[in-house]
C-alpha positions in Angstrom: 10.5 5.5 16.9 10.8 8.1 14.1 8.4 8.9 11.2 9.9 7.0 8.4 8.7 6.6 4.8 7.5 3.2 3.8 10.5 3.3 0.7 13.5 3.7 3.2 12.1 0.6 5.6 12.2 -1.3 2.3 15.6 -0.4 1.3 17.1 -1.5 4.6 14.9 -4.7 4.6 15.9 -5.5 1.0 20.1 -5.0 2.0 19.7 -6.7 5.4 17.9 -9.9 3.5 20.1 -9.4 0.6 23.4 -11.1 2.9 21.4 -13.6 3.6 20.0 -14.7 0.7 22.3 -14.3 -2.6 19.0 -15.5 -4.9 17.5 -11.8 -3.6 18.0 -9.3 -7.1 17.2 -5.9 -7.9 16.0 -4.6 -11.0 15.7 -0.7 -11.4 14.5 1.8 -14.1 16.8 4.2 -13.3 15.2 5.4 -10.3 17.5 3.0 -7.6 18.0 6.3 -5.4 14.3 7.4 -5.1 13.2 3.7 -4.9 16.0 3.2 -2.3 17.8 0.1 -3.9 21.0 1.9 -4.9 22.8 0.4 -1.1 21.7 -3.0 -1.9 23.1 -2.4 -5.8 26.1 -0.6 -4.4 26.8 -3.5 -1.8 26.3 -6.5 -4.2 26.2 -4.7 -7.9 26.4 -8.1 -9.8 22.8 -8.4 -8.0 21.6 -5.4 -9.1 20.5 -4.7 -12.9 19.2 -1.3 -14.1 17.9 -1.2 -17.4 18.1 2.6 -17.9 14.5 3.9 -18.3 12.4 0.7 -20.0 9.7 -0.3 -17.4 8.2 -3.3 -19.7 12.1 -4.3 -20.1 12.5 -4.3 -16.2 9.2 -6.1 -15.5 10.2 -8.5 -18.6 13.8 -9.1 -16.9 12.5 -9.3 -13.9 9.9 -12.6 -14.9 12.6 -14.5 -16.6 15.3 -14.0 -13.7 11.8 -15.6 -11.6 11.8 -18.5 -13.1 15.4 -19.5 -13.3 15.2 -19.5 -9.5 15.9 -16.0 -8.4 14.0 -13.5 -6.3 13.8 -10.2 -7.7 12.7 -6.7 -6.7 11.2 -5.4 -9.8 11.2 -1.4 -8.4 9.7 2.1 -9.6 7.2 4.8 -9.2 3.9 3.2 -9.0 2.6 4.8 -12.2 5.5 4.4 -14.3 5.3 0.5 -12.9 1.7 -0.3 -13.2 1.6 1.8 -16.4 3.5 -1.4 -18.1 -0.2 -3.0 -17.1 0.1 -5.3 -20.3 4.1 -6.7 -19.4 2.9 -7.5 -15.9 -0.6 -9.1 -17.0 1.5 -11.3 -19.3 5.0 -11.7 -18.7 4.3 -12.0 -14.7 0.8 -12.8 -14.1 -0.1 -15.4 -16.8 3.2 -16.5 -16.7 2.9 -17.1 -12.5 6.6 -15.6 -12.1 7.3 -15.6 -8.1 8.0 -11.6 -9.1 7.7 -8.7 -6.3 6.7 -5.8 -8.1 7.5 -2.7 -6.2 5.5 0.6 -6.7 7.0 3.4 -4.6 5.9 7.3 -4.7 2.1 6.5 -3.9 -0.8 8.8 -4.0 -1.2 12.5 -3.4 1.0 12.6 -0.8 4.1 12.6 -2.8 3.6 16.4 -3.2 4.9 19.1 -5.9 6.0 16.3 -8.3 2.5 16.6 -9.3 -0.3 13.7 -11.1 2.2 12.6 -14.1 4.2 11.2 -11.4 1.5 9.7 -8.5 0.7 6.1 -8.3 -2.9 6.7 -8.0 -4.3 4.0 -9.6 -2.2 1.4 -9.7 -4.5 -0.5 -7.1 -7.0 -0.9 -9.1 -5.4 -2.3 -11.9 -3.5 -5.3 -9.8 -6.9 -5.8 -8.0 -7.7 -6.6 -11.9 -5.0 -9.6 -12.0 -6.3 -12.9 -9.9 -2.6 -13.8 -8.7 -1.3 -10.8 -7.5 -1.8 -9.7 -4.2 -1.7 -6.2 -2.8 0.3 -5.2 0.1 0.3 -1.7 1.7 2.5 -1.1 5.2 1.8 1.6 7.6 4.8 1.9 9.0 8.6 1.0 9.1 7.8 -1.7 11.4 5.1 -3.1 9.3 6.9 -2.6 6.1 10.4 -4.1 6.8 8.3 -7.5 7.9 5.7 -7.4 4.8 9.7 -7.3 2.7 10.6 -10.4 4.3 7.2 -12.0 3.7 7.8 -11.3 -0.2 10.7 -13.2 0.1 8.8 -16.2 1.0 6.0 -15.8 -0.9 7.1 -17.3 -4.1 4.5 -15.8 -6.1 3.9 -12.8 -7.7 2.9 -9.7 -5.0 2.7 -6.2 -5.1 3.9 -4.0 -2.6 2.8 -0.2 -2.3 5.5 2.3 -0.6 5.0 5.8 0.1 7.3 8.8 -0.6 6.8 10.6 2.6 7.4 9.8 6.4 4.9 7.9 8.3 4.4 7.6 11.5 4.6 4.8 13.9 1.0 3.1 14.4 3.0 -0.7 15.7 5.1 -1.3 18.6 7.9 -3.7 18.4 5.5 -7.0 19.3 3.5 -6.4 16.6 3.7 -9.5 14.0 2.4 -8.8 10.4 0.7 -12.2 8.8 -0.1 -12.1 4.9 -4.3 -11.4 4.5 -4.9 -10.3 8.4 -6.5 -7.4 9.2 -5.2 -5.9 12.4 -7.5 -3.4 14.8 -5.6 -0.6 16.5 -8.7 0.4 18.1 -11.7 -0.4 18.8 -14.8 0.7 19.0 -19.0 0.5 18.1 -19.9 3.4 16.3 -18.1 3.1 13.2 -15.7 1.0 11.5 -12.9 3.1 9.4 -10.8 1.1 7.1 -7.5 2.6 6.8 -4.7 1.6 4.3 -0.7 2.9 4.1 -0.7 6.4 4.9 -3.7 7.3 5.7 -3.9 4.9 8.3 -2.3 7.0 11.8 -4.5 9.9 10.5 -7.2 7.9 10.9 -6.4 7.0 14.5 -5.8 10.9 15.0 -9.5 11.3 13.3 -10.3 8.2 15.9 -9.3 10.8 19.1 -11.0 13.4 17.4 -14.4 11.4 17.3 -14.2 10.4 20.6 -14.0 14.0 22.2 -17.8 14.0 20.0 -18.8 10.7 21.5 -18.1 8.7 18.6 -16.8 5.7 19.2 -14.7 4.4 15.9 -13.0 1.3 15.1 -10.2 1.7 14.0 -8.5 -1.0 11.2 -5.2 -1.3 9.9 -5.6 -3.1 6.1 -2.1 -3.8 5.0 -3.1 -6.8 2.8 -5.9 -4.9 0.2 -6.0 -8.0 -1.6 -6.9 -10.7 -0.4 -9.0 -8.7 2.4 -9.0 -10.2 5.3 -12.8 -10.9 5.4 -13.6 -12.6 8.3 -11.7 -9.3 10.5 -13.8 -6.8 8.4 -17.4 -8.5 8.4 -16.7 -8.7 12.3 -16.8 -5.0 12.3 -19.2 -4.3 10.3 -21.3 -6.3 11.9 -20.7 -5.0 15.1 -20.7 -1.0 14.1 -22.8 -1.2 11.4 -21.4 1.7 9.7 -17.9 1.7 7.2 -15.9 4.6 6.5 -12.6 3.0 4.1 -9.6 5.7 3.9 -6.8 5.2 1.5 -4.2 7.7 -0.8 -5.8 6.1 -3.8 -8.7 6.8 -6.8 -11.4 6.5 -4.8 -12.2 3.8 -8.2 -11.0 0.3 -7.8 -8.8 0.6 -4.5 -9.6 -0.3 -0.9 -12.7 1.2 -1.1 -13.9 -0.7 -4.0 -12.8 -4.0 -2.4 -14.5 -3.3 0.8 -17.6 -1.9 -0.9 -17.7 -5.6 -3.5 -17.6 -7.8 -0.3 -20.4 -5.8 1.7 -22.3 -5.7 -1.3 -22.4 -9.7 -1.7 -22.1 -11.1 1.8 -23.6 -8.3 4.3 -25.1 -5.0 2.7 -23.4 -2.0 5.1 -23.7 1.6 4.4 -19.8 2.3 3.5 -18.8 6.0 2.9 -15.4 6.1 0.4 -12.8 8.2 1.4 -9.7 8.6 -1.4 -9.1 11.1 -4.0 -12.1 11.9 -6.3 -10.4 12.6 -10.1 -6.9 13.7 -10.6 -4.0 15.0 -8.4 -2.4 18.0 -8.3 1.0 19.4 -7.4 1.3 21.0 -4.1 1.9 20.5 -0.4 1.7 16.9 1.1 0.0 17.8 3.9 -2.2 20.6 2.1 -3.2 18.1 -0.4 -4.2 15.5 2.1 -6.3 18.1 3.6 -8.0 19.1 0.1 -9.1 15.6 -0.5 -10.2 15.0 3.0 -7.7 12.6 4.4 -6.3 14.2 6.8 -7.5 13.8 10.6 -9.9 16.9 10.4 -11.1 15.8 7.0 -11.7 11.9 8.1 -13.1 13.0 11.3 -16.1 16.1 9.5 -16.5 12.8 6.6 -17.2 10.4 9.2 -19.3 12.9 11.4 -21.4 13.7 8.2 -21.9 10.0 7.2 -23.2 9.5 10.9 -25.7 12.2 10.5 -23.9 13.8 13.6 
């Protein structure tokens, strides 16, 4: 199966769900191309509203066509999304509107467009909101079934897409279920906590480790919030060491989450990797490997955290 970013799984999910569900709406910012609604708009276009460019209009359109009984797609770049914080705490939070916020163009990864437009923190501000929960894919696989969760959800969620390709870290059996963890390897040195698309470089990072005779486990966290707890203290337990990966402020994100539950339930040295201040423009892949999330960089950050 191909690379494939987590925003074009979503688009086909949304206009295969979209025949068979006529509640299923879209509501754009005038980014429906980038966000990869514009087939389901183009195929039913009295479905599909775009507001022109008024984020706090879309998420306020989005709550009131929630609870007359549809099931809209509120969609945009994660910053320009989340950056309405105050329209989603009220109008969709406190107000309990079943809508699924969509934050594509995640992290550093999305390249030479540079910080103004990288969702970098966006994470940390839903963490913020007790009814909203997170949900990152890995892959197409994962993604296109975390779409048709949403659907049934009937409560707010967040879900967090990438810009770029990512590669393939499910086979076709694999089942994703809402607040489950799922391991992709295991092993007793180390536990690394991996989230969207950092989470096949942390496998790569996994080889690398084991050619040093580390043994990592490796552990795919497509729901942030809630965290699957019971899956994560398991490891812990067991390895005794954390490493948590994710294309996010290192502030407030997976980290953070993983880190809070330690903390209360069972203290674990956990080493943070995500991106340390602002982004920059530049190369995907250069930029993953300035902030240390590429394989090389996970692999020398969980080394050094060993004492290796």
């Amino acid at each position: 199966m191909p690379a494939k970013a987590s925003r074009a799984a979503f688009g086909e999910a949304l206009l295969d769900l979209g025949a068979k569900d006529e509640r299923i709406v879209t509501v754009d910012a005038d980014l429906s191309k980038s966000t990869m609604t514009a087939k389901f708009a183009k195929t039913y276009p009295s479905r599909a509203f775009n507001v022109g460019i008024a984020e706090s209009g879309m998420i306020g359109l989005a709550a009131g066509l929630a609870l007359a009984g549809r099931i809209p797609f509120a969609c945009s770049f994660a910053c320009f999304l989340v950056g309405r914080f105050e329209t989603i705490r009220v109008s969709v939070a406190y107000s309990n509107a079943p809508v699924i916020l969509v934050g594509t163009h995640v992290g550093v990864a999305i390249g030479e467009d540079g910080y103004s437009q990288m969702g970098l923190e966006d994470m940390g501000c839903l963490r913020s909101l007790p009814n909203i929960p997170i949900i990152q894919p890995a892959d197409e696989i994962e993604t296109k079934q975390a779409v048709a969760y949403a659907v049934e959800h009937r409560n707010p969620l967040y879900l967090r897409l990438t810009r770029q390709n990512l590669e393939p870290v499910h086979d076709d059996k694999y089942q994703f279920r809402f607040g489950r963890a799922d391991v992709l390897r295991a092993g007793t040195d180390v536990s690394i906590l991996a989230t969207g698309g950092t989470v096949w470089n942390s496998l790569e990072a996994a080889k690398k480790l084991a050619s040093d005779g580390v043994q990592a486990e490796v552990i795919n966290v497509a729901t942030v919030k809630p965290l699957d707890e019971e899956a994560l203290l398991l490891s812990a337990g067991k390895t005794g060491r954390v490493v948590t990966v994710e294309d996010h402020s290192i502030h407030g994100g997976l980290g953070g989450a993983v880190a809070e539950l330690l903390g209360e339930i069972m203290p674990t040295p956990v080493k943070r990797l995500g991106v340390v201040g602002f982004g920059e423009s530049g190369d995907a892949k250069g930029l993953y490997a300035k902030h240390g999330l590429d394989p090389d960089g996970i692999a020398r950050s969980v080394l050094k955290f060993l004492n290796r």
